[in-house]
C-alpha positions as a Markdown table, in Angstrom:
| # | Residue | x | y | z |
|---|---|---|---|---|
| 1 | Unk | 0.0 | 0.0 | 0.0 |
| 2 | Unk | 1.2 | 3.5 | -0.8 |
| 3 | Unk | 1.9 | 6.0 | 1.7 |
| 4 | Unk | 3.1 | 9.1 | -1.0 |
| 5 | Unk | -0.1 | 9.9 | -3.5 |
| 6 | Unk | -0.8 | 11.9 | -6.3 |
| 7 | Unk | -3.5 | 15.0 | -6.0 |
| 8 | Unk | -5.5 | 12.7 | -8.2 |
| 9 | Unk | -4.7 | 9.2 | -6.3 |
| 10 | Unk | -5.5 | 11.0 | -2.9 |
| 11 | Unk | -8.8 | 12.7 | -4.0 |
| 12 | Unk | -10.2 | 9.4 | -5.1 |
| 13 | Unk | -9.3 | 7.9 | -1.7 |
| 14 | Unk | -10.4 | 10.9 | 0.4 |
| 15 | Unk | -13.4 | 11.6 | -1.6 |
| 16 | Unk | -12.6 | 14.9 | -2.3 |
| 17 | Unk | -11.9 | 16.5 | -5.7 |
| 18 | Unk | -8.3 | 17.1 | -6.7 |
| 19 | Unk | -8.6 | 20.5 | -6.9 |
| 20 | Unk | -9.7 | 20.6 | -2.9 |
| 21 | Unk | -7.1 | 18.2 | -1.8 |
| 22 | Unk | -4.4 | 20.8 | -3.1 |
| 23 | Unk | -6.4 | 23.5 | -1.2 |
| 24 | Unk | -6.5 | 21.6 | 2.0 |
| 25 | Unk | -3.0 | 20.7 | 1.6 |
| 26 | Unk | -2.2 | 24.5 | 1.1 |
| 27 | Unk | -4.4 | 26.0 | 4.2 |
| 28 | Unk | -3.2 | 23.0 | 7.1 |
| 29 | Unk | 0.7 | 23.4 | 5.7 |
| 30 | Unk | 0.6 | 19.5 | 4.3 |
| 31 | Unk | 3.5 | 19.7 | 1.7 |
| 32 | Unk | 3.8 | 18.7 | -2.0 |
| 33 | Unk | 6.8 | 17.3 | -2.3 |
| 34 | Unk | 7.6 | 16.1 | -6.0 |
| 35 | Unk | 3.7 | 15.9 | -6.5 |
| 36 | Unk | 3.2 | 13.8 | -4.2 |
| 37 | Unk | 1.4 | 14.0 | -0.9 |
| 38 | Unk | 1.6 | 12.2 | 2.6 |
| 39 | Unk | -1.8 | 9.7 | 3.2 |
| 40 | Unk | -1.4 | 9.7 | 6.6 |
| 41 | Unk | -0.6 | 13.3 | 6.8 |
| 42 | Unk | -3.4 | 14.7 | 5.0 |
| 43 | Unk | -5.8 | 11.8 | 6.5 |
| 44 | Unk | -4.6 | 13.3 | 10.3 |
| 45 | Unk | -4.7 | 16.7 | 9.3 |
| 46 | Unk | -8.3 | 16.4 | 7.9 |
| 47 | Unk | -9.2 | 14.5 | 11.2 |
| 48 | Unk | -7.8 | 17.0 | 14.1 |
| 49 | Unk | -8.3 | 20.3 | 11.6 |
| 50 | Unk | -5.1 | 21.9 | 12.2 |
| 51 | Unk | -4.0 | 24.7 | 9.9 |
| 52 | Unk | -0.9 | 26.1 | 10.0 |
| 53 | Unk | -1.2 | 30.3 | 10.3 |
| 54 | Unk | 1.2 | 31.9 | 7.7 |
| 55 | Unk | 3.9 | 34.5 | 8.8 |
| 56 | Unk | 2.3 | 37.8 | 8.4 |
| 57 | Unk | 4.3 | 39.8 | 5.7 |
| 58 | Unk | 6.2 | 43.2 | 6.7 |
| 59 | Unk | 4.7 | 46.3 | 5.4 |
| 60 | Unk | 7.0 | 49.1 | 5.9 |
């Protein structure tokens, strides 16, 4: 069993659309590395509904 997915692979095992598993893995900080995505990552992330908050940029 694979543990690294695709967008596509992951949305068809998540039942989301690919489109929303990119978004998700953008808002709770999952990363994309080489197009490919952590299962049990995402899965846990999904489950708890952590997000990871994004540095505030600098204005001067």
């Amino acid at each position: 069993m694979a543990i690294h997915l695709t967008p596509t692979e992951l949305a068809r095992e998540s039942g989301l659309d690919r489109r929303d598993v990119i978004a998700k893995c953008m808002e709770m900080g999952v990363p994309i590395f080489q197009g490919r995505i952590d299962k049990t990552l995402f899965i846990a992330s999904l489950e708890s509904g952590v997000s990871v908050q994004q540095p505030a940029e600098a204005t001067a």
